[in-house]
C-alpha positions in Angstrom: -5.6 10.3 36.1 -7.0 12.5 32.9 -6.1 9.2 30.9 -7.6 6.8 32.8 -10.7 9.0 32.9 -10.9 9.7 29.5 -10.2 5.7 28.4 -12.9 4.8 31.0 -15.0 7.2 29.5 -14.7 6.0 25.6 -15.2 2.3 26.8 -18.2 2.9 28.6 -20.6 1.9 26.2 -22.0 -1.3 25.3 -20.9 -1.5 21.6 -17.4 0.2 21.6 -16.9 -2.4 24.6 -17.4 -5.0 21.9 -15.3 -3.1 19.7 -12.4 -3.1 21.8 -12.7 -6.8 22.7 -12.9 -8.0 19.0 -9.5 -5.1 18.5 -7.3 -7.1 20.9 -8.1 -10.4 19.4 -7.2 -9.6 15.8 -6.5 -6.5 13.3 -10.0 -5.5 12.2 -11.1 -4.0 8.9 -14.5 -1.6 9.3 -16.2 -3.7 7.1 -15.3 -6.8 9.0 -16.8 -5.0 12.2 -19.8 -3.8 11.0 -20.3 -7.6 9.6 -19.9 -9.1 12.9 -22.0 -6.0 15.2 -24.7 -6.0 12.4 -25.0 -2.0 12.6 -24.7 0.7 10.1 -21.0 1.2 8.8 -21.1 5.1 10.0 -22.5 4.2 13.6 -19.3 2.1 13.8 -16.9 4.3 12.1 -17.8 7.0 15.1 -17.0 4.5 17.7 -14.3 3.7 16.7 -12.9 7.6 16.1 -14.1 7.9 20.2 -11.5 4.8 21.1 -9.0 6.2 18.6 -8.8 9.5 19.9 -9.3 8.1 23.6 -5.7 6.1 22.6 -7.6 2.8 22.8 -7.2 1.5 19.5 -4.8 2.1 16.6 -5.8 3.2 12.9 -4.3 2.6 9.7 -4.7 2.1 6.3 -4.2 -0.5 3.7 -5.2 0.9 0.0 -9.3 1.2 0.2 -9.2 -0.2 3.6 -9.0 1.1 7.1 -7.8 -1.5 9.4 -7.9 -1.2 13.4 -6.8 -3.0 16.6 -5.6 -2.6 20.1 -3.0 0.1 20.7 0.6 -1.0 20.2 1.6 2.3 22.7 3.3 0.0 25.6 2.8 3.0 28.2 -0.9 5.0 29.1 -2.8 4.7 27.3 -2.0 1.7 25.5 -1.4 -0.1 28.4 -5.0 0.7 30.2 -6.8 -0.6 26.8 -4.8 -3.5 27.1 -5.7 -4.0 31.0 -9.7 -3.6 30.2 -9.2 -5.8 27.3 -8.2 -8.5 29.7 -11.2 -7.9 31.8 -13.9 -8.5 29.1 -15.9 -10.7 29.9 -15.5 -13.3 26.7 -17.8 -16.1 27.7 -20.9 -13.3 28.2 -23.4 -14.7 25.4 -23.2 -11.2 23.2 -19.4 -11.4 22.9 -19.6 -15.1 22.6 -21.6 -14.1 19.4 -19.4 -11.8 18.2 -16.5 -14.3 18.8 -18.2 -16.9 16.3 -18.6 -13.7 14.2 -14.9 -13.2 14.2 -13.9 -17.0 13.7 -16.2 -16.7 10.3 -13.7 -13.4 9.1 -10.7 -15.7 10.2 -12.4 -18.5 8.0 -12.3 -16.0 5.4 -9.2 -14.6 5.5 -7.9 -18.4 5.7 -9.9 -19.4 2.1 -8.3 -16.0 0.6 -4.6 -16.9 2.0 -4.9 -20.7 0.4 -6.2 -19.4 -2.7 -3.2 -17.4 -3.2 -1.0 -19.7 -1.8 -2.6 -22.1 -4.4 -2.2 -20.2 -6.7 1.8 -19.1 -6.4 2.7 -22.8 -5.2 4.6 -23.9 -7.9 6.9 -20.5 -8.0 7.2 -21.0 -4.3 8.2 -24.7 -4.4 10.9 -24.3 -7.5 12.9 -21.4 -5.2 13.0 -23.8 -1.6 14.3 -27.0 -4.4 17.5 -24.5 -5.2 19.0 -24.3 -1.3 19.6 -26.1 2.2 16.1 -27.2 4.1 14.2 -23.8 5.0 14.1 -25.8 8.4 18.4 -25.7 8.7 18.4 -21.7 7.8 15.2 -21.1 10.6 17.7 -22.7 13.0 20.4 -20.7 11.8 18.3 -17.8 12.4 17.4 -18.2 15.7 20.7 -19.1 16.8 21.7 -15.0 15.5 19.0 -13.6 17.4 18.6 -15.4 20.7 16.2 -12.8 22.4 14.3 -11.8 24.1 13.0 -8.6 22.9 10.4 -6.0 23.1 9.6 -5.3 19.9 10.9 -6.9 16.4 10.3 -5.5 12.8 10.4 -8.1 9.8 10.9 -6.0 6.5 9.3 -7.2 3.5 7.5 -9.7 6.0 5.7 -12.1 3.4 3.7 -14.9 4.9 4.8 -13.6 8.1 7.0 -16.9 8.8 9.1 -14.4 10.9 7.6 -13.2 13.2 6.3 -16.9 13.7 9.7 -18.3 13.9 10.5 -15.5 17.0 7.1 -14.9 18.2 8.2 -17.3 21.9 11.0 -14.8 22.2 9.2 -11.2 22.0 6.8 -8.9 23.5 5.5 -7.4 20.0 6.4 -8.3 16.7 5.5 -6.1 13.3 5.8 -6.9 10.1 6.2 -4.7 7.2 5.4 -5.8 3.7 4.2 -3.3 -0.1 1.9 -6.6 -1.2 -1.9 -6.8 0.1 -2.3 -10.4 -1.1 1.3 -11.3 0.8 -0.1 -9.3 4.2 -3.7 -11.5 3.8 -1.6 -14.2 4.1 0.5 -13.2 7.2 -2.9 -12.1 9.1 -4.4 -15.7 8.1 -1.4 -17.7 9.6 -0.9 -14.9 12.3 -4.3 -16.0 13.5 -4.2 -19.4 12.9 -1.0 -19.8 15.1 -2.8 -17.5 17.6 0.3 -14.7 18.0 -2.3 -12.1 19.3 1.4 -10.0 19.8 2.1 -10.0 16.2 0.8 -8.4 13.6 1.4 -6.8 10.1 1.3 -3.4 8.0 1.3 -2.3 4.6 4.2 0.0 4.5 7.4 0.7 2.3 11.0 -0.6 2.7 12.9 2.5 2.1 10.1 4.6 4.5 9.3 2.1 7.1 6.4 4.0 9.4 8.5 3.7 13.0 10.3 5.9 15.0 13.9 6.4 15.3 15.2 3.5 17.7 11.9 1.9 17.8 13.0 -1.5 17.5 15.1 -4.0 19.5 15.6 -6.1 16.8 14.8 -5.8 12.7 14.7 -8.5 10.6 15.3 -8.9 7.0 14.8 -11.8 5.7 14.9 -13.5 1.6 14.2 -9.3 0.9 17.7 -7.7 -0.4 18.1 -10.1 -3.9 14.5 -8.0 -4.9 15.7 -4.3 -3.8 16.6 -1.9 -6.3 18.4 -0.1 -3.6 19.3 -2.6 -0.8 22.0 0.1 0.8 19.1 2.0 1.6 17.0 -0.9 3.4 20.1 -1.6 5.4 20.3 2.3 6.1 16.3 2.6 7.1 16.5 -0.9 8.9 19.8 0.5 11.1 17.3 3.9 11.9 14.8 2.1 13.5 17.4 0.3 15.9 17.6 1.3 19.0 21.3 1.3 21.1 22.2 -2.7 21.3 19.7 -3.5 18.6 20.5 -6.3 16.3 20.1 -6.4 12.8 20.2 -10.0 11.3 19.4 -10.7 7.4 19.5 -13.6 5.7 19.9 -13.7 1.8 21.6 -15.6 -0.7 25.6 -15.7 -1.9 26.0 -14.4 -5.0 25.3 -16.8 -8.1 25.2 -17.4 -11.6 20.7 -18.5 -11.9 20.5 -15.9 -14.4 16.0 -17.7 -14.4 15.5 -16.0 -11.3 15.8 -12.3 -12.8 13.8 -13.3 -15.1 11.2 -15.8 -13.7 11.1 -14.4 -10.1 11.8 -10.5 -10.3 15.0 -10.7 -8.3 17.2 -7.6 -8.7 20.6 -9.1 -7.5 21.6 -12.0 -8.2 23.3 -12.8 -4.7 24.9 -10.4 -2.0 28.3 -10.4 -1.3 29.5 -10.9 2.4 31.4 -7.6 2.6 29.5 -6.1 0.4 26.4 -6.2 3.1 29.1 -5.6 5.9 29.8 -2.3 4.1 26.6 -1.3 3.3 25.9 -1.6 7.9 29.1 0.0 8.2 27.8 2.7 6.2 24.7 2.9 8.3 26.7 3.0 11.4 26.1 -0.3 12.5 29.0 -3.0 14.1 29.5 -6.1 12.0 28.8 -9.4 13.6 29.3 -12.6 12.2 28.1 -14.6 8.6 26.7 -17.4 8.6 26.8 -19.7 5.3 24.8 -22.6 4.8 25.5 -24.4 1.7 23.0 -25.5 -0.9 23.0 -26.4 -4.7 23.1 -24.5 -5.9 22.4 -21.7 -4.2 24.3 -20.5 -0.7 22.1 -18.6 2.1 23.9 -16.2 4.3 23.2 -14.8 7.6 24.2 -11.5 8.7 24.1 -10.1 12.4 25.0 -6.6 12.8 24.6 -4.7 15.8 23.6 -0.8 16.9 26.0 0.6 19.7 29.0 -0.7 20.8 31.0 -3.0 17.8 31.0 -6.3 18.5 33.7 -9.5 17.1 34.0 -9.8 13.9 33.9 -14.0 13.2 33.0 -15.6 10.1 31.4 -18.9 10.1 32.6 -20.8 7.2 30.2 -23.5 6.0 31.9 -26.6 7.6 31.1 -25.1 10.8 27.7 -23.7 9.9 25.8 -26.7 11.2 27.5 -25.8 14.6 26.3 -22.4 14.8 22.7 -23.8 14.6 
């Protein structure tokens, strides 16, 4: 009752009622809200502290920037912002303003995200010439983690194609990822595809900001070749499982492209199978299965490893590949 009282209580007012509405559509930077409410950047700041310690909203930060949106907390009080979100009003005519306010950040964030995109395209487009259709490994992929789940992590989250990919078979989906332009992106096409359950935060590999057994599922995907340390992202990805949680990453077999050290910053030059098998061993997960799918000249591998109780060890072997997906 105290929680109910005291959410009731911080959303009682006309502008952190707009505040909260705008937080459940999208993550919000302060600048971004005092743009669409038109007030004074302190007058919103203390708003939003009132629905942050009420347990409405979450706050985090990304560099110079302080971003904000609906609590992620499934239980009270996340779950009573979420209920009063739902009951907002949208088509009233001052959060109908606001809303056109909000598409004009999204048109925003969308110019920034193409710039960059731009701007990389011709990196981006040599890498997906060297292997098998990115459509034949995202099929591969879903076939290792069928769902559904409550809530999925995808380390070193890019674009945020992930959490895309797996959005239909989720409740939450978070993706974790060291480069500001890459999470610009991933909240451009996050909002373009409308995945109001997905979202993305500036964090670090080896320290990822989640509890122990958090997740129900952790995805690392096209990450390991660039790690300095890929045991460790295996042994932090395996923390944040919780019992039954499936690990599935998909990198490249090793090779011989010595260009993409030096053109693209990769730190390995391919992963072996049992080499990754180890390294979840080590972290006390179960090996699952590998998954190759042949390209030229480069090979991607999928790995599923699971928390808990082992599971079969089977190897898929590239002439049955196309099976498994």
């Amino acid at each position: 009752m105290d929680t109910l009282l005291a959410m009731l209580r911080a959303a009682a007012e006309p502008t952190r009622l707009r505040l909260l509405a705008l937080c459940a559509e999208s993550e919000m930077a302060v600048s971004d809200l005092v743009d669409i409410l038109g007030q004074s950047q302190p007058r919103v700041s203390r708003h939003l502290k009132l629905l942050c310690e009420a347990g409405a909203l979450d706050r985090f930060r990304e560099g110079s920037r302080v971003f904000y949106r609906l609590s992620d907390d499934p239980a009270e009080p996340g779950g009573i912002a979420r209920a009063l979100a739902a009951l907002i009003p949208l088509d009233d005519p001052e959060f109908a303003r606001d809303r056109e306010g909000l598409a004009r950040i999204r048109r925003r964030r969308a110019e920034t995200a193409e710039a960059y995109f731009r701007a990389n395209a011709a990196q981006w487009d040599s890498m997906r010439l060297l292997h098998i259709d990115e459509r034949e490994v995202e099929r591969a992929l879903r076939a290792a983690l069928p769902g559904p789940c409550e809530l999925l992590l995808d380390i070193g989250t890019g674009t945020g194609r992930m959490l895309e990919l797996f959005a239909d078979r989720i409740d939450r989906g978070v993706g974790i990822d060291s480069s500001r332009d890459m999470l610009s992106v991933a909240r451009a096409n996050l909002a373009a595809a409308g995945l109001r359950h997905c979202h993305v935060r500036h964090g670090d590999m080896y320290r990822l900001p989640f509890e122990d057994g958090a997740a129900d599922a952790v995805v690392v995907h096209q990450v390991l070749h660039y790690a300095e340390r890929p045991a460790a992202v295996i042994a932090e990805a395996a923390r944040t499982l919780a019992p039954g949680g499936v690990l599935v990453v998909a990198d490249f077999a090793p090779h011989d492209l010595e260009h993409l050290r030096r053109d693209h910053a990769h730190s390995r030059l391919g992963l072996d199978e049992d080499e990754v098998f180890d390294w979840c061993r080590a972290a006390g997960l179960a090996p699952g299965r590998a998954v190759h799918l042949s390209g030229d000249p480069l090979t991607v591998i999928i790995w599923t490893a699971r928390a808990g109780a082992p599971v079969p060890v089977r190897r898929v072997r590239p002439e049955t590949a196309e099976a498994a997906s």
